[in-house]
N, CA, C and O atoms as a Tinker XYZ file with bonds, in Angstrom:
   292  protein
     1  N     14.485000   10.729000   -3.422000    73     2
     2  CA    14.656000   10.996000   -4.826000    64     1     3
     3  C     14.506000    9.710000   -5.633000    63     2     4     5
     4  O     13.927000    9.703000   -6.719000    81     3
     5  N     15.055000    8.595000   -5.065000    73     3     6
     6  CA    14.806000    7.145000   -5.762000    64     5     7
     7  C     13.466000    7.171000   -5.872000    63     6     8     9
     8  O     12.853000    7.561000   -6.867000    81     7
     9  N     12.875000    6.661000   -4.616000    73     7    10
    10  CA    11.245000    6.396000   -4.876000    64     9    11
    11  C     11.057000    6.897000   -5.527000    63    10    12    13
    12  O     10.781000    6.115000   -6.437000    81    11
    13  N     10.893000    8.574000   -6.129000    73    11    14
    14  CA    10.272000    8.900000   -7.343000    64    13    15
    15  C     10.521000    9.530000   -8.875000    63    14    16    17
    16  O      9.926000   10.145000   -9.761000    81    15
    17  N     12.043000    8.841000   -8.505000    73    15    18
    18  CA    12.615000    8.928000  -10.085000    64    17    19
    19  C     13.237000   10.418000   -9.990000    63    18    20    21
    20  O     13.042000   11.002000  -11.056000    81    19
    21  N     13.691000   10.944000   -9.367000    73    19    22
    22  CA    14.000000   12.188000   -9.593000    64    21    23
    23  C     15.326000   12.059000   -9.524000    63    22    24    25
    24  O     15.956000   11.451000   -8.658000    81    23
    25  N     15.844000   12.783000  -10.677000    73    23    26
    26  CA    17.401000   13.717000  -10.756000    64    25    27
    27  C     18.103000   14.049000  -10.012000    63    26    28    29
    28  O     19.135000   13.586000   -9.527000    81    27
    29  N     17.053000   15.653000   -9.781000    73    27    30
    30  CA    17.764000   16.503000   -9.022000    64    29    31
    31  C     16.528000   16.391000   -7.993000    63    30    32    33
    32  O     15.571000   15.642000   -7.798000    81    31
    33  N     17.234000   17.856000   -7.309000    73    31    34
    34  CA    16.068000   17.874000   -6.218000    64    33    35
    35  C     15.358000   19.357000   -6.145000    63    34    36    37
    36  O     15.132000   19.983000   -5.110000    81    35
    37  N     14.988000   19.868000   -7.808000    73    35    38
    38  CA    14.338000   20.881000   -8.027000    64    37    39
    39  C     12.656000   20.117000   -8.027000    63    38    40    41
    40  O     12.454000   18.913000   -8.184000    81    39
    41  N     11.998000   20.770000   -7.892000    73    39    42
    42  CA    10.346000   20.398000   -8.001000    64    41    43
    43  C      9.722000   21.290000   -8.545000    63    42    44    45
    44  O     10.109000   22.438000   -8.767000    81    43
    45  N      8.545000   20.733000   -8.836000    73    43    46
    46  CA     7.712000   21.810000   -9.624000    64    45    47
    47  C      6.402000   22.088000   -8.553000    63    46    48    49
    48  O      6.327000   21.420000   -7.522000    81    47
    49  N      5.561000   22.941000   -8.821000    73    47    50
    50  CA     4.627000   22.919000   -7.844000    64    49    51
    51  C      3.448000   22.212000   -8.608000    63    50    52    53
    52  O      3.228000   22.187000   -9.819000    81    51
    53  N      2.773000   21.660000   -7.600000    73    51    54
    54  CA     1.243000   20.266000   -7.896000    64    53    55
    55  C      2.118000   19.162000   -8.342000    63    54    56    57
    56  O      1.606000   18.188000   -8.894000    81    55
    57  N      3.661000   19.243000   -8.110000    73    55    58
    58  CA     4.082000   18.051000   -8.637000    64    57    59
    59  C      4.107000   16.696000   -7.381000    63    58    60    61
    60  O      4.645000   16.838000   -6.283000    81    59
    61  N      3.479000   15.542000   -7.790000    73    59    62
    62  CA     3.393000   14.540000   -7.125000    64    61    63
    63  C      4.446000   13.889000   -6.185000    63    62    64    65
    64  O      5.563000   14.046000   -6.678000    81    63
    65  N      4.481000   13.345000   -5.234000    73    63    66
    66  CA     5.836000   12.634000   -4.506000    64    65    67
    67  C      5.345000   11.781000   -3.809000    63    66    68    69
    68  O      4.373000   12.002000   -3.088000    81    67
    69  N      6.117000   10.295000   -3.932000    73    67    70
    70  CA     5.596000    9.340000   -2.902000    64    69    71
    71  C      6.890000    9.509000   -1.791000    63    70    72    73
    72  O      8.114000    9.494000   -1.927000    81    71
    73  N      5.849000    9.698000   -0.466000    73    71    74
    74  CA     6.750000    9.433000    0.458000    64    73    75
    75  C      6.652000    8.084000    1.393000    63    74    76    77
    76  O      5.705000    7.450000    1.858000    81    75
    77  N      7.837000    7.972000    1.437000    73    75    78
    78  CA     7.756000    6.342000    1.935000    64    77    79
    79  C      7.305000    6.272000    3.579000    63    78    80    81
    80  O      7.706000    7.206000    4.272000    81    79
    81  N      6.814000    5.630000    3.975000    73    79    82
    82  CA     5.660000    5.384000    5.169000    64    81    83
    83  C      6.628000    4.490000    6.327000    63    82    84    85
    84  O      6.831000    3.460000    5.683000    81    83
    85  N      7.184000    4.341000    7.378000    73    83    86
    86  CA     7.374000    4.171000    8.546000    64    85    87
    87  C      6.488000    2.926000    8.926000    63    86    88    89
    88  O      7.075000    1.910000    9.300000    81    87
    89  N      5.251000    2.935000    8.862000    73    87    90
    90  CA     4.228000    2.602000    9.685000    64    89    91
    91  C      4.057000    1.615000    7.876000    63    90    92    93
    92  O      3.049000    0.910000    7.909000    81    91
    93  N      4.611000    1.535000    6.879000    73    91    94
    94  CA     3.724000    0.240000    6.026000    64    93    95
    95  C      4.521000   -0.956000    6.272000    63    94    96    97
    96  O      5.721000   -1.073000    6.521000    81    95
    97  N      3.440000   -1.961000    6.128000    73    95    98
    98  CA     4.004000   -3.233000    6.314000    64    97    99
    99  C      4.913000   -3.745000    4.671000    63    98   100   101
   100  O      5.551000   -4.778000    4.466000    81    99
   101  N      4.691000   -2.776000    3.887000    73    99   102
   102  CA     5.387000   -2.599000    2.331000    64   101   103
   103  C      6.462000   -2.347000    2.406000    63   102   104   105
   104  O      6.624000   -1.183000    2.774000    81   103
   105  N      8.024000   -3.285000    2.101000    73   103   106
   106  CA     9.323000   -2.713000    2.290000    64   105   107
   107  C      9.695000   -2.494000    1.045000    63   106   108   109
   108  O      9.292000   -3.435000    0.362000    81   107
   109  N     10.255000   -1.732000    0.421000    73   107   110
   110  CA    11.273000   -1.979000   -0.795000    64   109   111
   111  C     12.726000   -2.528000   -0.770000    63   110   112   113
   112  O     13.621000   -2.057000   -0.067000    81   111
   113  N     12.853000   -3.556000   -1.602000    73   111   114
   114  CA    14.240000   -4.152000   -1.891000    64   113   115
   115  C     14.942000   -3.090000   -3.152000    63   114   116   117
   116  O     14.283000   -2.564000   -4.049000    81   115
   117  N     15.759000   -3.012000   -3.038000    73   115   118
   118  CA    16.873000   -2.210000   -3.995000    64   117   119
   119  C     17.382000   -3.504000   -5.479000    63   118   120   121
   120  O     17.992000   -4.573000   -5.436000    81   119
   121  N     17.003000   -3.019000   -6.193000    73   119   122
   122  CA    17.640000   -3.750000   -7.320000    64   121   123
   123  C     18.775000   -3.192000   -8.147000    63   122   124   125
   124  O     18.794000   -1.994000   -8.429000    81   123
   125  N     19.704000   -4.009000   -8.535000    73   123   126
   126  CA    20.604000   -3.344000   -9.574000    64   125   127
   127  C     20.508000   -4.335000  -11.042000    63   126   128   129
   128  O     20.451000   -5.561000  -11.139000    81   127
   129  N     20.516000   -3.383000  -11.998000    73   127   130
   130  CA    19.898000   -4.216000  -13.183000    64   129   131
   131  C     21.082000   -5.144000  -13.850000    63   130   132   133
   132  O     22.070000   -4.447000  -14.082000    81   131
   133  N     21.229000   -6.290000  -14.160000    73   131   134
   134  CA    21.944000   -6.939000  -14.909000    64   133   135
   135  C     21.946000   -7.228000  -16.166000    63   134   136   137
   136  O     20.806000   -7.523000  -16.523000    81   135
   137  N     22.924000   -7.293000  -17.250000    73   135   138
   138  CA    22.444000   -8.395000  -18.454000    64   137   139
   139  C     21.916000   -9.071000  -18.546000    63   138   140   141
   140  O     22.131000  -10.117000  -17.933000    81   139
   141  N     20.798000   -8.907000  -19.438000    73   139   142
   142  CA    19.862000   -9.961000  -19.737000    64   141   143
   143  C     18.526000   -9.752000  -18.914000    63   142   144   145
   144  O     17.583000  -10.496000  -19.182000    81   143
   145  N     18.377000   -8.769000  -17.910000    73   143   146
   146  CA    17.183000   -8.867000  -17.137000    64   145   147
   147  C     16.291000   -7.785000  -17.968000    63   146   148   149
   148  O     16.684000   -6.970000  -18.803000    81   147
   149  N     15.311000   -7.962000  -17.609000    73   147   150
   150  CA    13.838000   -7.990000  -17.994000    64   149   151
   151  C     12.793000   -7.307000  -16.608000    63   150   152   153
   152  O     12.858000   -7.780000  -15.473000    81   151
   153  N     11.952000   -6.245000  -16.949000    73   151   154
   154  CA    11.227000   -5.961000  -16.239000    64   153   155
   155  C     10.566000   -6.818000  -15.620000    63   154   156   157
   156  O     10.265000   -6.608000  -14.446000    81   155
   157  N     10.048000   -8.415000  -16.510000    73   155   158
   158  CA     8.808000   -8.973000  -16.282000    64   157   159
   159  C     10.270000  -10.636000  -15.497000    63   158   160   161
   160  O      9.803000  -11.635000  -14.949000    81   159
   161  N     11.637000  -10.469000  -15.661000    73   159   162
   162  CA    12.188000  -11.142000  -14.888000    64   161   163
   163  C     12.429000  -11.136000  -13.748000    63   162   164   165
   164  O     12.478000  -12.111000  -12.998000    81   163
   165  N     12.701000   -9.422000  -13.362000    73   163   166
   166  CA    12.862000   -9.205000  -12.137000    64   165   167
   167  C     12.047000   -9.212000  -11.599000    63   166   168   169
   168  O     12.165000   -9.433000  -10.394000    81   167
   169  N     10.454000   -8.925000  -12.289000    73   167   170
   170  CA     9.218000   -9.312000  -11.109000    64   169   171
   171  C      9.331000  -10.777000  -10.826000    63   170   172   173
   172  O      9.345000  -11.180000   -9.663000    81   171
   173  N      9.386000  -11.340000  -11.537000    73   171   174
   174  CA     9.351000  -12.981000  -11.081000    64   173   175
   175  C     10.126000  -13.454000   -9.929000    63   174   176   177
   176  O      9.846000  -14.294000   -9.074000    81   175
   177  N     11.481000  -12.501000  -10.155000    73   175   178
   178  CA    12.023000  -13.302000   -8.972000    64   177   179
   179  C     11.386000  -12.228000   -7.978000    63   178   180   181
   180  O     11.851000  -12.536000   -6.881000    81   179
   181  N     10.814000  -11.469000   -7.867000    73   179   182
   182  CA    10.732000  -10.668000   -6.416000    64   181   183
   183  C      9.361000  -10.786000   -6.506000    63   182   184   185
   184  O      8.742000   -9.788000   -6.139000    81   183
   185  N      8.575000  -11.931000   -6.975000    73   183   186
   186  CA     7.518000  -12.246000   -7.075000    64   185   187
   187  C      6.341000  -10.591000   -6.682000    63   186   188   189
   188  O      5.545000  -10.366000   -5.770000    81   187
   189  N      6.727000   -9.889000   -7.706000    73   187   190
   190  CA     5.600000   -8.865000   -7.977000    64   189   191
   191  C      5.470000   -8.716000   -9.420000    63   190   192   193
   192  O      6.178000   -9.189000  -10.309000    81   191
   193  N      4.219000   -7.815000   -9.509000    73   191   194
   194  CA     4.083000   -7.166000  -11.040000    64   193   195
   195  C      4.964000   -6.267000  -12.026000    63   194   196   197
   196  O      5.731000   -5.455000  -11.507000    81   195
   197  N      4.915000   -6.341000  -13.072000    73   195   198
   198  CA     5.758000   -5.328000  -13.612000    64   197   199
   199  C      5.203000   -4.166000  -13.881000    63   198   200   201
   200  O      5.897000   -3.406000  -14.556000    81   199
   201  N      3.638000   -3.609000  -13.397000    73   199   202
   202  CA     3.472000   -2.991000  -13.603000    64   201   203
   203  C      3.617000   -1.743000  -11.981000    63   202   204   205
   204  O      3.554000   -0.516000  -11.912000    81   203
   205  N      3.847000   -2.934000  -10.796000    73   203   206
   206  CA     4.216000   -2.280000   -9.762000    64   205   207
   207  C      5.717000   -2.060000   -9.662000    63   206   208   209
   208  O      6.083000   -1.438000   -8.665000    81   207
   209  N      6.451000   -2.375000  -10.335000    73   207   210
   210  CA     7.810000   -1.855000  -10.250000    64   209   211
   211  C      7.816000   -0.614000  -11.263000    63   210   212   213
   212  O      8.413000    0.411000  -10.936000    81   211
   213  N      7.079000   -0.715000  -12.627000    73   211   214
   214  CA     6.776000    0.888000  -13.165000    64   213   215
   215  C      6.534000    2.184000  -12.404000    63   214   216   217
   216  O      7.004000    3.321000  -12.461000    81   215
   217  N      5.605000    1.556000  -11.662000    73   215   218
   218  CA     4.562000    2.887000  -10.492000    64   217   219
   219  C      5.982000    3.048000  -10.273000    63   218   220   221
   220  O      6.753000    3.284000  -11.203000    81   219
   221  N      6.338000    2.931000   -9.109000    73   219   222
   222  CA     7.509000    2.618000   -8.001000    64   221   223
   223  C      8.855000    3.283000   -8.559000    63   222   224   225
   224  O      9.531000    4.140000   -7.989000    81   223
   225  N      9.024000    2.857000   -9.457000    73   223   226
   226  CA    10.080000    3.730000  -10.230000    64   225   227
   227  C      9.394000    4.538000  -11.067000    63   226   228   229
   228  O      9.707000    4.192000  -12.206000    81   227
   229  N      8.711000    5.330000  -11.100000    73   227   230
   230  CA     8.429000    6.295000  -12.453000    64   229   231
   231  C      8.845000    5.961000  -13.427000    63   230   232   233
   232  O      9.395000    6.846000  -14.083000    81   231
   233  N      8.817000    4.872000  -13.889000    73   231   234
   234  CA     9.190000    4.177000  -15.320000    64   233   235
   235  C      8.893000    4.596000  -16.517000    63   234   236   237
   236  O      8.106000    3.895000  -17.153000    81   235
   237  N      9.414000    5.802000  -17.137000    73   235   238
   238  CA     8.681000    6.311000  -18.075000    64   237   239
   239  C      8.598000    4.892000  -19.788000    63   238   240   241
   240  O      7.795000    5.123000  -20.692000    81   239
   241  N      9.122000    4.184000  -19.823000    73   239   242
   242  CA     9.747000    3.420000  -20.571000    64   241   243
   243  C     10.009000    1.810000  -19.922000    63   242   244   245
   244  O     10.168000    1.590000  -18.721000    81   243
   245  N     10.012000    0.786000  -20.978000    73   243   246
   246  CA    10.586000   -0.726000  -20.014000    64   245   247
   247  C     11.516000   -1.252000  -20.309000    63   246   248   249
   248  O     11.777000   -2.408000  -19.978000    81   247
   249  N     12.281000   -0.473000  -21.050000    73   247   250
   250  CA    13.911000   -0.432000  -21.861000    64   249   251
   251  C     15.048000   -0.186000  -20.136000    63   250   252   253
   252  O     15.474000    0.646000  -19.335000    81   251
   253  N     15.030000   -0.917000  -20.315000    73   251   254
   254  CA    16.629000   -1.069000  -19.029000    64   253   255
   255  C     17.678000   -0.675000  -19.599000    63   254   256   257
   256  O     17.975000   -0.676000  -20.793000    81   255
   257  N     18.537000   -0.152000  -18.219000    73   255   258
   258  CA    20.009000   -0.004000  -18.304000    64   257   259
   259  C     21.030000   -1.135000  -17.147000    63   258   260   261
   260  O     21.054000   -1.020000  -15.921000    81   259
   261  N     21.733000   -2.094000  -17.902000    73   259   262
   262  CA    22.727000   -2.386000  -16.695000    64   261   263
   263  C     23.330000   -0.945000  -16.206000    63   262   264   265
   264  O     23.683000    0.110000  -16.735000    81   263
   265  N     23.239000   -1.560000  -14.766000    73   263   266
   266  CA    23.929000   -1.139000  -13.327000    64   265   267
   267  C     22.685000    0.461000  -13.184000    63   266   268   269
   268  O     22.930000    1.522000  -12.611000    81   267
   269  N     21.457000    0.079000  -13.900000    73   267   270
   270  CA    20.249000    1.389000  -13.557000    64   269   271
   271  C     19.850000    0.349000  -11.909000    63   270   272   273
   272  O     20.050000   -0.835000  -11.635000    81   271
   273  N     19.255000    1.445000  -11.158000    73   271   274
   274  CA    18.710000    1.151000   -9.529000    64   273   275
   275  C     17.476000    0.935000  -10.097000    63   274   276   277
   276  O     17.193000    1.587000  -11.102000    81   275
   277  N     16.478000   -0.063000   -9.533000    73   275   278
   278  CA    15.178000   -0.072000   -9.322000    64   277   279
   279  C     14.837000   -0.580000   -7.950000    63   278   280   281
   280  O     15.400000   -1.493000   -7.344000    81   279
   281  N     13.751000    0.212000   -7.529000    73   279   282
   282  CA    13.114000    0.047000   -6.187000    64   281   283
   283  C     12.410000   -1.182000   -6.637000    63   282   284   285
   284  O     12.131000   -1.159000   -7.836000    81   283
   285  N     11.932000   -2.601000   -5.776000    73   283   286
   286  CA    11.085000   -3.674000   -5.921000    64   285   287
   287  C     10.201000   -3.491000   -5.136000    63   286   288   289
   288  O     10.694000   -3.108000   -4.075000    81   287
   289  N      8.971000   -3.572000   -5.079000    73   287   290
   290  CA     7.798000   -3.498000   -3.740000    64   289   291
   291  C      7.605000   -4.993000   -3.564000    63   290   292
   292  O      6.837000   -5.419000   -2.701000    81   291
């Protein structure tokens, strides 16, 4: 449900889902958001894009919440 931003665990049908892979050499780190952080901060320190932590979280928006979860790739 993290990986793809979901609520609950109703679905729609043709609706998209990333499922996370066993076999990728791609791990995700767990983030918890702090004061003062920044989409384009937390990429820095987890040295990725901010536009791959969007994907990754279904980011509809780049407005944060302290103590919101984000997946890091």
């Amino acid at each position: 449900m993290m990986l793809n931003g979901l609520n609950n665990t109703n679905l729609s049908i043709g609706q998209k889902l990333k499922i996370p892979s066993n076999n990728s050499d791609e791990s995700l780190t767990t983030y918890i958001v702090k004061s003062g952080d920044s989409l384009w901060s937390i990429a820095q320190k987890y040295n990725t894009t901010v536009d791959d932590i969007i994907k990754v979280n279904n980011l509809k928006s780049t407005l944060l919440s302290i103590g919101q979860t984000l997946l890091i790739p």
